[in-house]
Structures are given as structure tokens and as C-alpha cells.
Phi, psi and omega in degrees: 000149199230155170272136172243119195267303180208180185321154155255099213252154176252122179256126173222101180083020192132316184233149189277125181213156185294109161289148194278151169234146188250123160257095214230123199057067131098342215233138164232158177241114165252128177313036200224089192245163174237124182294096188333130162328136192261098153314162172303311193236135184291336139017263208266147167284084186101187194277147186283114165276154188262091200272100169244110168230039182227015178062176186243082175243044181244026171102168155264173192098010176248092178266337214250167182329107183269125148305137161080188183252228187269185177226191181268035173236194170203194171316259159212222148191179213224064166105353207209110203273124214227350178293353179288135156303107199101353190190124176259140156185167186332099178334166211275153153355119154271167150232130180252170148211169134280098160327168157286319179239117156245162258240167216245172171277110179185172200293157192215137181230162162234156206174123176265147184225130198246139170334111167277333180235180201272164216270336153210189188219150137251177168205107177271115179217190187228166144188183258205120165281160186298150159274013177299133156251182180107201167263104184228149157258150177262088201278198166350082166255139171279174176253321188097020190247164159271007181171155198309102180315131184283330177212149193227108178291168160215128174234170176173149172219033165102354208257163186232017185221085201335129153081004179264125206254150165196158190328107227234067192267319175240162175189168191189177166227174206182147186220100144219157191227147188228155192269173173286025161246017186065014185285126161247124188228129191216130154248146176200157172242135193230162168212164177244180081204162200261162208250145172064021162277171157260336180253112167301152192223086192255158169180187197191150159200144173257139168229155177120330195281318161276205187257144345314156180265163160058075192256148184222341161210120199255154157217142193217152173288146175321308231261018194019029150321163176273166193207179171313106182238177216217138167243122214277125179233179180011072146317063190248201195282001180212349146268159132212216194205131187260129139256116216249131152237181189033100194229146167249161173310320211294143176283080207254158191235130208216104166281163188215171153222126175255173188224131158175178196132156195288314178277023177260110150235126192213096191262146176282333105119091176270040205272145160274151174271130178336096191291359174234147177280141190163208182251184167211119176250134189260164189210181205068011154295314173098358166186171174299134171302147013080283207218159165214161164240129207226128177211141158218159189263299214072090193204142176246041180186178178227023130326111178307150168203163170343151165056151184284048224228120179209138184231120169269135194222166168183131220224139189237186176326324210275325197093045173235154192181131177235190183187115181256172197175119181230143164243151176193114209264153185289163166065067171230123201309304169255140169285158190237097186213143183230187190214133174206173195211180146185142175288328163234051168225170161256353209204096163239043225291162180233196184195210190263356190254347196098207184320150169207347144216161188206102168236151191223119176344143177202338186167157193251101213233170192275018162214021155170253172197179180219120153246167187225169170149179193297187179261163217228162167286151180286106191244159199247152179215132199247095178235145209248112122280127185235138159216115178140353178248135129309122208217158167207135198247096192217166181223185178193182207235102163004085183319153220238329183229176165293145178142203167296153170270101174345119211261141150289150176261114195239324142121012181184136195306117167268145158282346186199150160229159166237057204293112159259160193202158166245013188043086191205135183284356187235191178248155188162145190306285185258052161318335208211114190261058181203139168285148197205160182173122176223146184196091177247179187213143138272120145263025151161163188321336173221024150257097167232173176169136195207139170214164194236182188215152156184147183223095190296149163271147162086012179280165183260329158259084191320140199234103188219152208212149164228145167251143072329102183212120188270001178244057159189144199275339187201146190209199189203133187251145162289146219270327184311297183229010156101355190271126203295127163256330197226141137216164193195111173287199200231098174290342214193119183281354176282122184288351167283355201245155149314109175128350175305334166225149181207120198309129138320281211206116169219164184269190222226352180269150175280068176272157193287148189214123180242148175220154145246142163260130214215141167208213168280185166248171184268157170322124196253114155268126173227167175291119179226120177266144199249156165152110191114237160248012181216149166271131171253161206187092169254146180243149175226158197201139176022069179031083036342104179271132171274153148283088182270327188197156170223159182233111185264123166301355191109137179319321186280016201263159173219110219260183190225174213239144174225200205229166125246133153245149180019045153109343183249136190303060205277152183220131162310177118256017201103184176266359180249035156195154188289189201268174178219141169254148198256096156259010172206133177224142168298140172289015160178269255207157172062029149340156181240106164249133188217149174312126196256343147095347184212157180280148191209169165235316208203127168242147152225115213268144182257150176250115166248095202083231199278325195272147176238170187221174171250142185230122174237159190251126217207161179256123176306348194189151172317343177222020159309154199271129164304044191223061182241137194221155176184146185238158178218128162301323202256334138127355186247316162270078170315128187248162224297123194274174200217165193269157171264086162096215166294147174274353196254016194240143175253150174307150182243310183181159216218147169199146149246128162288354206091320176233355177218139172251113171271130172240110141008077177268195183251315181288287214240181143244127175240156152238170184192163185231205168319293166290022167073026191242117166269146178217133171269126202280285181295192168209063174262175192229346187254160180225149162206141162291016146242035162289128192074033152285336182256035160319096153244188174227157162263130179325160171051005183231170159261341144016144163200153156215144170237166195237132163226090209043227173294003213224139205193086190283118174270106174266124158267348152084034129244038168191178151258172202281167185267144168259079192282041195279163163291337193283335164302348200286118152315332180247035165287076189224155142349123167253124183302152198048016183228125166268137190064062163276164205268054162227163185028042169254202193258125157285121194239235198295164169208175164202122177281142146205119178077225180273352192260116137218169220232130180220160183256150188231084187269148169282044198300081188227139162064029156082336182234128184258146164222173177211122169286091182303102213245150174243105188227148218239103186284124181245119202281001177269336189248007228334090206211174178256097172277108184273170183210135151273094192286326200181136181248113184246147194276118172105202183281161163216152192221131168086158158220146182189134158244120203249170184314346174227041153065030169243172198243113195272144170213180139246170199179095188033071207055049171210144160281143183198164192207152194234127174265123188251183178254201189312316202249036186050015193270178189274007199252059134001350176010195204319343179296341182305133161290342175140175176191148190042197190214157175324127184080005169223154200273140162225166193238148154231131189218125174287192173242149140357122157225173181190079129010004145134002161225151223237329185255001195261147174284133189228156208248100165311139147214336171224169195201121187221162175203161173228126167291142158223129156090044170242149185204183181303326185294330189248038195302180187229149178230143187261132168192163191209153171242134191256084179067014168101012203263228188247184216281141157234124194307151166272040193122194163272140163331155155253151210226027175255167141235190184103169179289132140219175198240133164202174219220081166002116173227024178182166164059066193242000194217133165228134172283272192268142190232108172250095174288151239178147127250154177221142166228110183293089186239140160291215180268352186264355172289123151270109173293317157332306173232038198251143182187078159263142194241151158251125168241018182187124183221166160170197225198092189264141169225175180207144191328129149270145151305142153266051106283193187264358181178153167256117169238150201269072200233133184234121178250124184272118187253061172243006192216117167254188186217166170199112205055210208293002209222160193270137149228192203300173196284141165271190153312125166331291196294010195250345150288309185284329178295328190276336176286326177289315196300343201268333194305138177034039167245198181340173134262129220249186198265132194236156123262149185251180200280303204292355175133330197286143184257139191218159167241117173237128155250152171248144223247348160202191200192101181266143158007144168305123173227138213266134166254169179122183323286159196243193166353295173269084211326025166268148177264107177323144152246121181265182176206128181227117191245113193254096172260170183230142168248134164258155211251329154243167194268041181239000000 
């Protein structure tokens, strides 16, 4: 509305005419409208919204225009998982890895195989050192293993006589370990002191790091002279050999715990300790710790020195960790002698002053480990890393009378144990004021061996006592006079059971006992991806895939998709090398594969009755058609095999359900059973090899699917089969302006679990491939396939496989990678989830096609509204539409919130057909582990448009004409209606409106005389209300 200073005129076609104005209080409304937009429904008040708030979980493949508005199915998506009701968000988390070699666009098969042999072994034993003196070897000492121990504990305290307590002037640990190359590396610490002086006489040394090098059991004189030391030589499966120098008569008697075994990996370690507080990490260990055992002298060299001061620690994965540490100091009137423990350090050495280190567990890291603590003298500290045994690291509390020892909660069967004590009831750096130290081991009820130490305090005369004994696990001396008070064989080598150690004889005190408990690891199932010419042989640990090792079969292998039969693993290679079997696998490197004696393309194992047989699928000769099948009980001797099918197409891949044997073909799906009677299932005319890769079966059924180009057959083995592929969908078609849409593309591998199942779907166009992981859902009341595009990978993928602990195995343009689904095989993971989409990438969700329910009417977008959860700047979502097929455009700014938003058309506004969308754009800053942003709602209001570009309202007030610029007298009314009637449905001619604005209007009518009035100036209007169209031309 306007203040009106004079008339308002309108030019049309040339001549100028008065627009009417209605004028009320001084202020006019001028007639001159373009007429508001028409809602969708003639009802409703405003625009109708096009609404999805029930989610898309009624499928994909509705690309092409859909009548009406929406429903619970779409398009596709880019990545973006749509089966939940009410929620769209990211595919679940991948985890990859790259081979070294990786794996080719070829047929690709996968198969889990779980670890045969065992991953380690003990033995807790004893023997006698030689009495030759001088430089002697020391032969054939057993170890007690079945083969060359990775690592050898050593303890002694001097003694030549089992169970006999005497004068305990040394004692020590020893360390040793071999690489899988035979490299042996040995360390140690020994201490002294001599017993029944007045003046105490002490001293320590580490040996091994220098010459002699690799000492693994040291002996030294209070005066700290050297004494016998001993280097571990011909290290064989039942043996070895000491090379001894300054070796003396005494029979000193040397308890050991070996270690071995194919998964024991264990390196040796020399570090200084932190002279400032912090951590300190050591590195050059060669893989993450298990476990570590850790001794110091507290010597920064391997120079012997003064006082008795020696420490034991031990820290296992989980972060539990002790530490035992006895001192005794030399040249002292009265012995000076302490004891200390602790539960929470690794590392506590003392002195004449008290604590003198407190290092503390801190990680486990992937080339070694890290402790922290204050800062320290630079001390050489000497640790043992073990990997491949469950080990736990714990203490407890002394039984108080004889009898069993209470079972621990250890969380595994243990095979070996170790126990320390500085025998003392409470814990504390200098808890004890007698150096005091006991250490026995089991590996089974009657492998033990325990000796004990102890240096009284405060004497005039020094009191020092050593034990030895091979018939006990564990034992404890009185500090006064040396008399075994606590002893205890080994009831149950398990720590869990009561009774594992069991009291003899015990004192009435609670002293604290630190233990590690040891076992094997558990048998490791691992992944093994086949393709091409090499087997990859993968571990997975915290969602981390390993590489342990790959087997390349040779330039003729062409590998096949393959079986377990009776425990062994057969994998084809084709027709031009035989085929191989996996019969023993390792807990990491050095599988066993043998020649399988005969060529194969495709295995399955088949049931025949009560018997299963192993069944291949074969060529008479390299260069003969693949279409021969023969079965064997034994997996080796075969009986005469009968043809499949066509002659000129070869089997592909073979599956039995238990009541039916399916064959693959390059052509067809056949089946066929025992008596050698085949039948063909499809009736396609065309063959490629990768047809019928996506053979599987359902177990216990007659159910099958084979894959044939774009086409993907559901057989139930009473009818004939469905072509359930997405191209049946009628509104699965090309979408203009999207590229690799999910049609006519290849059905390659697939796999069921459950209710689920999963296919690769590739996409070729323009030379560039992607290929989709399609997720389809069986509902067995509708009997039907609800597909889904769970996740799009750029370039090819070969294989499918949901392996026992439900991830969905793919290989994909050289890297292997897995999707974790859940317990009931759906793509949904629930707490179980790993994480969803990845860093850097773009994903699409795209609706179908609409025309919001007039199918020929223009229609005006105006708000696009969605509701979020869990978005934030690394995942914003951008609202975008294609417009009548054209290219994508963006809505608004991202929403980079959650919570409801809104954005709004402010150009580019009008579609007959609309196909709305989001992408989410994530950045290098999205953590896919704990990130899961959702859509739980989107949707859209629009409103009716004229398919012109407006409609308009215009009233000529004929009470007023014009000539050149000025109003003059009234004319004939009818001589205005008439000229304005001439123009109704002939061209359309050139308007100026009152602002002034050039328009093309045609017109479509012209009404009757109509009287307005009176307005302000108290006259009554004779009117004309002329109803136009704008055309964009004068046609």
C-alpha cells in the first residue's frame, strides 16, 4: 500500500490506462497483483510438506519418478546405510589393511582356518653346574621341552644340596632368550654376602652385556670377584650346552623355567632409567609385550660394586605389576640389611637410605613398553619381553596354617607359574628390616623348584642362609636360623583351583606372594584371503588387521573359490597347477601347505547320506573346458567323474547345502547329486567367468543363489527360479545427472547369514568403476528380498565372506578390509559397532523422483527442512535437489548442528519433478570409532505453481483516461473494455506495471462493468478486472 499523490496508470500494448485504486483513510491498494500460489491441496492453508519420518527402510531402487509423495523406499545411496527404521547414517567403520602383495581384480575366495599348534610350552626343571674348573663345557643339560626354548628364567642361591638350608654367601637370576634365527642373548644379576664376619662383606653384578657377552648364569664372591659364569651354547630340541668360565667344584644347584614354542616370541633388552621424572620408553623390542620381567643391580655399568642390592619386577598387558628388591650393605659393624615389595610399581630398588627407585607400569606399546617415575641414577635395567603366552601378574596373601592355598582369580587355565615373596606382611619400598627373597616355579605338579635367601639385620656377626630345593614350589626360611618354616608343593598346576600350592608347613603370618601366571595364548583364527596366485594369512586384534605371512602359489595358479574337508583346508589353483592344502597353521608365520596331487578349479565339501565327500571341479588337462565334477572320501582318491552342463563353459564355483549340490557355471546353475544325475536350473544363453561366482547355498535348505551379469537368481528347488536383481524393480532406471547409479551393472560374489544377505554389485561407466555392498534383507511373510546400498567402494572388489565373528570380509583395489555387523547378520552392530564411515569422504543419500501428487503442475520448493543427531563440523549434512533431472544443487548453508533444521529456496525454485538428497562431506578431523551422525527425518513443503512463470490481477478503473502524460476527460467506458476484450487469447503483448516493470502478459479475460466504491473521494469506480498470464515470449 502507497500514499496516493495522483492516479495510477498501467501501459498495455501502448496505451495507458488507470489502475484502480481502492482508497481508504488517505492510503490506496493498488490493483495491480500477480496472484498467490495455489497450495497443493485447495483445503489446506500454506504449502502441503513432502515428508519421510518413518526412515527408508522399505529399500532401494525407486530411481525414477514416483506418483505422489513420498514412501519408505529411495534411490540408492553413496555409503549410507538406510535399513533401520527411522535412521539413515554411515556405513559401519572399514578396517583394511595392504598386503605387500596385493590382492588382484580376480575370482577371490575367503576362509578362516583356526591355529593347530600350540602356541607355547613349559617346563620348570633344575640341574647341578659342572664341577670341572677352569673354562669347561657343560654338555647335553636338558631343558625339559620338546623343542628349542625361546626363553630360559635361571635362579640360584649356591647351594649343592636339595632341601638343605647352609650358608648363602651368592645368589642370582639369569636370563635367557633366542630369536627364530638362533641368536642367543643372555643376561644377569648375581649378589653376595658372606656369612659369619664381623664386618659385613657385600657386593652385586650384572653380566652378559659385556665380555664375556651373553651370560645367562653369573656367580660372584662377597669381595665381588667373578665366580663362574656361564654362556647358553647348541641350543637343541632337548638340549644344551653351558660354556663355563672361572667355573669352580661347587655343584651349585640352578633352578630354570623354559619357555617355547612357535607363537613365543621374546627379546632381551638392556635400558637406562630416566635421570628425571617422567616416562621412559623403551623401543626395539620387535612387537607389543605379552608380559615383561625386569632385574637390576642398580649399576650403571658391569663393573662389580659394594653392597648387595638387587631387584625384581614384573608388569604384565592389562597393567598389574610388582616388584620385589632386597639390599645389604657392605663394610658394616652391624649388618644393615632391608627388603621391600610392592604391588604397584615394576620397578623398586632400595638402598641404605630407602626407596631409591619407583618406576611404574604406564604401556605396552607396539616395539616395546613405557614406565614412568621419578627421577633416578642412570641404572642399567635388564627386561625379558615375551609375546604369544597369557600371562597375569598378582599377589596374595599367605595361608596362615597348612593346607591348600586359596584359588585365584586368574581369568585361564594356567600352565606354569612363578611366585615371589620378600616375606613380609605388609608392602612397602623398605617394608622389612632383613634382606629376605624366595622364588619358586611350577609348569605341572611334579616340575618345581624353589629356593630361598635371607641376610639378618642388625647382626655383629653376619647371618646368612641359602636354600635350595627341587621338590617344592615354594618355600620360606626363618631369617634367625635358616629353618624351613613355610613350605609348599604344587597341588593343581592351575591357580585357579585350590590347592595350588599346598602348605606343608607354614607360620601363622600372612605374608604377601606376588605370582605371574602363564599359559599358551589362545588358539588364533585367522582370515585368509585367496586371489590370484597368493594366499594372505591375516590377524585381527582391536580392530587392527595383521599380515602375518602370504604364499604365493606360482605364475600357473589361478586361485578358486575352496572347502574344509576333515580339518584341512583344500584351495584350487586351477587348471594349470595342482591344487594345495593348508594342513597345519601357526600362530603367526610358517603354515604348512602340501601339494594336493591333483588340478582343481572349484571345491565343495558334498553330502552324500550320512558321508561327506570332498567334491572338485576340474578340466581333463590345462587346456580342456572345466566342466568335470568327481567326489572322494579321502580327499585324494577320486572316482570317475561325469560332465556338468554345457561342454563348452567351465564350473566356477560349487556349494552343498546338506540336501542339495549346486554347480556354478560360466553359462548356467546346475545341480546335480551322487548318482551323477544333473539338471540345468537357469536358462540364460549368454557365459562370462563371472558368472556364477555368487554361488552360495543356504544350509539345510534347498535355497541357492547364483549370480549372472546384472541378473541374480533365487532358486528354492520347487519352482523355477526369480530374478530377484534391482533392474527388476521397474523404477530402478538411470538417473540424469548421477553417476555409477546402481543398474545394469554385475552381480559378482555374495554370502547369507541369517536373514541377510550380501553382494558385490560393480558399476562400470566412462571407463571407471565402483562397486557396491549391497545389503538385502529376507522377509519371509512377503517372500521377498528387501535390498539396501549399505557402502560403495571406488574401483573393484573381489570376494565375499561373514566370518565367525560376523564381519563382512571384502577385498577392494588391492587392500583386504571388513565391515563389523551384528549377531543376527544385519549391517546394524549395535553396542558392538566399530565406528561408522571414515575421514575425508564424501556419501550421498538420494530419494526418488516425485511430483508430490500432480504430475503435470509446476510446483514452487520452499522449505527443506531435516532433524539430526550427533552432527557436528567434522560431518556437516548439505541438503541438495535435482530439479526436473537436472544437476544437483545445493539448499541452504550445511547444518553443522543436530536438532531440527531448516533452509529455504531462495532462487532455482520451481520443478515439475523433484528428487531431494543429502551428503555428508567429512572431514580430515572425523573420528570414525566414535563418531555416528544420523538423519532421522527430512522432508520438504512446496507449493502449486501456473506452468507459467505468474498469474495476474489487474483492475482498469474506466472512469479515467490518459493522453500524452496527463489524465483528460472520461471516455466511453465501453471503448476501454472493448480494446482490452480485443487482446483476451490473441498474442501475448508488452505491459509496464505502475512500478514501472516490463512484463509479457497474455490475456485471458476481461470482465463485465463492475462497480467499486465510494472510496475517499466519495465517487463510484466503473471497473474492468482483466485476468493475464506471463509469458516469457510474445506467442
Amino acid at each position: 500500500m502507497s500514499d496516493l499523490a495522483e492516479p495510477i496508470d498501467v501501459q498495455i500494448d501502448g496505451e495507458r490506462y488507470a489502475v484502480y485504486t481502492e482508497v481508504v483513510k488517505g492510503v490506496a491498494d493498488i490493483a495491480f497483483k500477480r496472484i498467490k500460489d495455489e497450495p497443493l491441496s485447495r483445503s489446506a492453508k500454506g504449502a502441503i510438506p513432502v515428508l519421510w519420518e518413518d526412515g527408508l527402510s522399505g529399500g532401494m531402487g525407486y530411481g525414477r519418478a514416483i506418483k505422489g509423495g513420498p514412501t519408505d523406499a529411495y534411490a540408492h545411496t553413496v555409503g549410507v546405510d538406510n535399513h533401520l527404521p527411522g535412521l539413515m547414517r554411515l556405513h559401519g567403520r572399514r578396517v583394511s589393511v595392504s598386503p605387500g602383495k596385493p590382492p588382484v581384480d580376480a575370482n577371490t575366495d575367503f576362509f578362516e582356518s583356526t591355529q593347530t599348534t600350540a602356541q607355547a610350552e613349559f617346563f620348570c626343571g633344575s640341574f647341578t653346574k659342572d664341577t670341572n674348573a677352569g673354562i669347561v663345557t657343560q654338555s647335553s643339560v636338558s631343558h625339559g621341552l620338546a623343542e628349542k626354548p625361546r626363553v630360559m628364567l635361571f635362579w640360584w642361591s649356591d647351594q649343592t644340596v636339595s632341601g638343605t638350608v647352609a650358608a648363602g654367601d651368592s645368589a642370582g637370576w639369569g636370563i635367557m632368550s633366542r630369536t627364530p634365527f638362533d641368536n642367543i642373548t643372555g643376561r644377569t644379576a648375581s649378589w653376595a654376602s658372606e656369612d659369619n664376619v664381623g664386618t659385613s662383606n657385600a657386593a652385586r653384578k650384572i653380566a652378559g652385556i659385556a665380555a664375556p657377552a651373553n651370560v645367562s648364569i653369573a656367580f660372584i664372591s662377597p669381595s665381588g670377584a667373578d665366580g663362574p659364569h656361564g654362556v647358553i651354547t647348541n641350543l637343541g630340541t632337548s638340549t644344551l650346552d653351558i660354556d663355563w668360565t672361572d667355573n669352580n667344584t661347587d655343584a651349585a644347584i640352578i633352578h630354570f623355567l623354559a619357555i617355547g614354542g612357535p607363537g613365543v616370541e621374546a627379546t632381551l633388552s638392556a635400558w637406562a632409567l630416566q635421570t628425571s621424572a617422567g616416562a621412559k620408553s623403551v623401543t626395539g623390542v620387535g612387537f607389543q609385550p605379552d608380559v615383561c620381567i625386569h632385574l637390576s643391580a642398580s649399576l650403571n655399568s658391569t663393573t662389580s660394586a659394594s653392597d648387595a642390592k638387587m631387584t625384581m619386577g614384573v608388569m604384565d598387558a592389562s597393567g598389574n605389576q610388582w616388584s620385589t628388591s632386597i639390599y645389604s650393605q657392605d663394610a658394616q659393624g652391624a649388618s644393615n640389611t632391608l627388603s621391600g615389595s610392592s604391588g604397584a610399581l615394576c620397578l623398586n630398588g632400595i638402598d641404605s637410605a630407602g626407596s631409591a627407585v619407583t618406576q611404574s607400569f604406564v604401556s605396552m606399546d607396539s616395539d616395546g613398553f613405557t614406565t614412568s617415575g621419578l627421577a633416578n641414577a642412570n641404572d642399567i635395567v635388564m627386561t625379558l619381553s615375551i609375546k604369544g603366552v597369557r600371562a597375569l601378574a598378582g599377589k596374595f596373601t599367605k595361608k596362615t596354617s597348612s593346607g591348600n592355598q586359596a584359588a585365584q582369580t586368574i581369568g585361564f587355565t594356567t600352565e606354569a607359574f612363578m611366585v615371589a615373596s620378600t616375606q613380609d606382611t605388609l608392602l612397602g619400598g623398605t617394608s622389612d628390616n632383613h634382606a629376605r627373597f624366595s622364588l619358586g616355579g611350577a609348569s605341572a605338579t611334579d616340575e618345581v623348584e624353589a629356593m630361598c635367601w635371607t641376610d639378618e639385620d642388625g647382626q655383629a656377626t653376619t647371618d646368612v642362609y641359602g636354600l635350595s630345593d627341587t621338590a617344592l614350589a615354594f618355600e620360606m626360611t626363618d631369617v634367625t636360623d635358616g629353618s624351613e618354616d613355610s613350605t609348599a608343593t604344587c597341588g593343581d598346576i592351575d591357580m585357579e583351583t585350590a590347592g595350588f600350592l599346598n602348605w606343608g608347613a607354614a607360620t601363622g603370618s600372612a605374608e604377601y606372594i606376588f605370582y605371574l601366571a602363564l599359559a599358551s595364548a589362545e588358539n588364533v583364527t585367522f582370515m585368509y584371503g585367496a586371489s590370484g596366485q597368493r594366499t594372505t594369512k591375516m590377524s585381527i586384534a582391536d580392530n587392527v588387521i595383521t599380515v602375518e605371512e602370504q604364499v604365493d602359489h606360482g605364475n600357473d595358479a589361478s586361485i578358486g573359490y575352496g572347502t574344509e574337508f576333515e580339518a584341512v583346508q583344500y584351495q584350487p589353483l586351477g587348471k594349470g597347477a595342482n591344487a594345495v592344502k593348508l594342513t597345519a597353521v601357526t600362530s603367526s608365520t610358517g603354515d604348512t601347505w602340501g601339494d594336493a596331487g591333483h588340478t582343481a578349479v572349484a571345491y565343495t565339501t558334498q553330502q552324500d547320506g550320512p558321508d561327506a565327500k570332498l567334491a572338485k571341479g576340474y578340466s581333463a588337462s590345462a587346456t580342456t573346458i572345466a566342466n568335470l565334477v568327481a567326489l572322494s572320501s579321502d580327499g585324494s582318491t577320486f572316482a570317475g567323474g561325469w560332465e556338468i552342463g554345457d561342454l563348452t563353459t567351465d564350473i566356477v564355483r560349487m556349494t552343498d547345502s546338506g540336501t542339495s549340490f549346486y554347480i556354478g557355471k560360466e553359462d548356467n546353475l546346475y545341480r546335480a547329486d551322487p548318482t551323477r544325475v544333473s539338471e540345468k536350473i537357469t536358462s540364460e544363453t549368454d557365459a562370462s567367468p563371472s558368472h556364477g561366482t555368487g554361488t552360495v547355498a543356504v544350509q539345510g535348505t534347498d535355497v541357492a543363489i547364483y549370480n549372472h551379469g546384472s541378473s541374480e537368481f533365487f532358486f528354492t528347488g520347487g519352482r523355477r527360479p526369480d530374478n530377484i536383481s534391482i533392474d527388476t524393480n521397474p523404477f530402478n532406471q538411470p538417473i540424469d545427472n548421477i553417476t555409477h547409479e546402481p543398474v545394469t551393472g554385475t552381480y559378482l560374489e555374495a554370502d547369507i547369514v541369517g536373514d541377510w544377505k550380501y553382494n558385490l554389485y560393480a558399476v562400470t561407466e566412462s571407463s571407471t568403476t565402483k562397486t557396491y555392498v549391497l545389503a538385502s534383507y529376507w522377509i519371509a511373510q512377503l517372500g521377498k528380498w528387501i535390498p539396501h546400498s549399505y557402502d560403495r567402494l571406488d574401483g573393484w572388489a573381489r570376494g565375499m565372506k561373514v566370518d565367525s565373528e560376523f564381519r563382512l570380509w571384502t577385498a577392494n583395489n588391492g587392500t583386504y578390509l571388513y565391515y563389523q555387523l551384528g549377531k543376527d547378520g544385519s549391517p546394524d552392530a549395535g553396542r558392538d559397532n566399530i565406528g561408522f564411515g571414515a575421514a575425508s569422504t564424501t556419501y550421498y543419500c538420494y530419494l526418488p523422483e516425485i511430483d508430490a501428487g500432480l504430475e503435470v503442475t509446476q510446483k514452487r520448493l520452499w522449505q527443506f527442512f531435516i532433524l539430526t543427531r550427533n552432527i557436528d563440523t567434522t560431518c556437516p549434512v548439505q541438503l541438495i535437489v535435482h530439479r526436473d533431472g537436472g544437476a544437483e544443487e545445493a539448499v541452504g548453508p550445511t547444518v553443522r548442528t543436530s536438532g531440527l533444521s531448516k533452509r529455504y529456496w531462495t532462487a532455482k525454485d520451481t520443478a515439475t519433478r523433484f528428487r531431494l538428497g543429502w551428503k555428508v562431506v567429512t572431514t580430515a578431523s572425523y573420528t570414525p570409532a566414535s563418531s555416528d551422525p544420523q538423519v532421522l527425518v527430512l522432508g520438504s513443503r512446496v507449493k502449486s505453481q501456473a506452468d507459467t512463470a505468474g498469474a495476474y490481477d489487474i483492475m482498469i478503473d474506466t472512469g479515467v483516461a490518459y493522453e500524452d502524460d496527463e489524465p483528460q476527460a472520461t471516455q466511453e467506458a465501453k471503448d476501454i473494455r472493448d480494446a482490452l476484450l480485443a487482446l483476451v487469447n490473441d498474442k501475448a503483448v508488452a505491459v509496464t506495471d505502475p512500478q514501472g516493470n516490463s512484463l509479457t502478459l497474455w490475456f485471458l479475460d476481461v470482465s463485465d462493468f463492475l462497480l467499486r466504491g465510494p472510496n475517499d473521494d466519495k465517487k463510484v469506480h466503473y471497473i474492468v478486472r482483466c485476468q493475464a498470464e506471463e509469458r516469457t515470449t510474445p506467442s
